[in-house]
N, C-alpha and C positions, 0 to 999 in steps of 0.2 A: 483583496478587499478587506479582509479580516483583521489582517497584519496592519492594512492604514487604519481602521479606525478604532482597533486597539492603541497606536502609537499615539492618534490624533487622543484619544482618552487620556494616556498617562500624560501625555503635556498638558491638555487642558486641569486635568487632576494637580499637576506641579503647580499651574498657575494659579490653583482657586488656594492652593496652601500657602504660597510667597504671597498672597493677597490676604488671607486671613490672619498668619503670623505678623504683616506690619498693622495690621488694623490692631492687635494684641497688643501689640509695641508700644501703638500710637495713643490707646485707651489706659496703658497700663500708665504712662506719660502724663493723662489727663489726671487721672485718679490722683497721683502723687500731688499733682498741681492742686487738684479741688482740695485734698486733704488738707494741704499748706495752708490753703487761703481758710480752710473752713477753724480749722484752731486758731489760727491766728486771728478771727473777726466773732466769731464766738460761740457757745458752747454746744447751741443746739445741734440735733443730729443733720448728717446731711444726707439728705434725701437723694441728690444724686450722686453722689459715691456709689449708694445699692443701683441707682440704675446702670453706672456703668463698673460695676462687680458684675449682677445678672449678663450684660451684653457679655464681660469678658467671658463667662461661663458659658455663654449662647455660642460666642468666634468658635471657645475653648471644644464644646462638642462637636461644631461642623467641622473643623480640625481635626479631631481625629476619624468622624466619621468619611472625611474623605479620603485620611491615611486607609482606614479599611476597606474605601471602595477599590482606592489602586492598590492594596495587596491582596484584595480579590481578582482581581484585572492583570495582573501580573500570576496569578496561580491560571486564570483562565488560558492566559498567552502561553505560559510552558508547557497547560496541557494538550493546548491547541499543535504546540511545535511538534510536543514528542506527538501526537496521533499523525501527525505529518509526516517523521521520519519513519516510523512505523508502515505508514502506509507505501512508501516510498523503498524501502526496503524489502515489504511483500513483493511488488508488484516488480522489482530489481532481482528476486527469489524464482517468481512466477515465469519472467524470461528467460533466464537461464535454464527455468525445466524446459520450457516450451522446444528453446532452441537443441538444446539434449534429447528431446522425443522428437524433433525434426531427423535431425543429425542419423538418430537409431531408424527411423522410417527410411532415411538414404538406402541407409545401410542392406535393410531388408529386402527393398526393393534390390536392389544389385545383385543382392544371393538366388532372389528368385527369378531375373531375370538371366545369368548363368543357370540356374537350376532348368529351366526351360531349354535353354539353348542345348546343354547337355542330356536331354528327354530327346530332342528334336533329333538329335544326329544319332541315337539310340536307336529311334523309330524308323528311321534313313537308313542305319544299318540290319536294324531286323528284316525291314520290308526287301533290302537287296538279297540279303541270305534267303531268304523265300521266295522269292524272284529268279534264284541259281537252282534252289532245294527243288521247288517244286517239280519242274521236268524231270527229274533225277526220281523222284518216286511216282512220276505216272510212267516213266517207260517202267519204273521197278513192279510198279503196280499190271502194269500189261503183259508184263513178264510173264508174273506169278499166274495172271488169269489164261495165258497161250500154256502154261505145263500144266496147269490146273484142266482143261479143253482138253491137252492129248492124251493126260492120267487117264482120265475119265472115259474117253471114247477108245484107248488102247483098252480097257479093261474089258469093255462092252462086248 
């Protein structure tokens, strides 16, 4: 929306100049013409020559004041673009981390979903070995307490 009616500006800015430079043309045309006639018919000043001097001088400033409104309108536009490319390049920056801290979140998750699985069959293997172990020290256990029983009462 920006972009039309900055465009729509610098045309209408072209056209109020191609309108002011023939009105210039066309007065500068008159002036030449009044002067002719005015020497030629006689001496007095002519009064409208100054009015259309002042008008050329009048065109002559809106002329340029509108050259300066479109080289302000034109600095407005460039700066307008680059904060566009700019913006468009962060957020073109901002994706590509996003999608790189996805990527590494994959990642992690994987390692720790191995890292469990590898805990799990650990836990699987302890619990069996103490599942084998443990009979093996209650008979050792019962053992000890049946020599421990005959020490005791052989001595008695």
């Amino acid at each position: 929306m920006i972009l039309f009616s900055h465009s729509f500006l610098i045309f209408y800015n072209l056209l109020q100049q191609a309108n002011l430079e023939k009105q210039i043309k066309e007065l500068n045309v008159r002036i030449v013409d009044l002067e002719t006639k005015s020497y030629a018919s006689s001496p007095r000043p002519a009064t409208g020559s100054r009015r259309m001097e002042s008008r050329i001088e009048e065109l002559t400033n809106q002329l340029h004041q509108t050259n300066k409104e479109k080289s302000d309108t034109s600095r407005l536009q460039r700066s307008a673009d680059k904060l566009a490319r700019d913006t468009k390049f962060q957020l073109a920056e901002s994706d590509r981390q996003r999608a790189k801290l996805e990527e590494e979140r994959k990642t992690y998750e994987s390692q720790i979903q191995s890292l469990r699985q590898a805990m799990d069959l650990m836990v699987a293997g302890i619990s069996l070995l103490l599942c084998s172990f443990l009979p093996s020290l209650d008979s050792l256990a019962n053992g000890r307490k049946r020599s421990h029983v005959c020490k005791t009462t052989c001595r008695a």
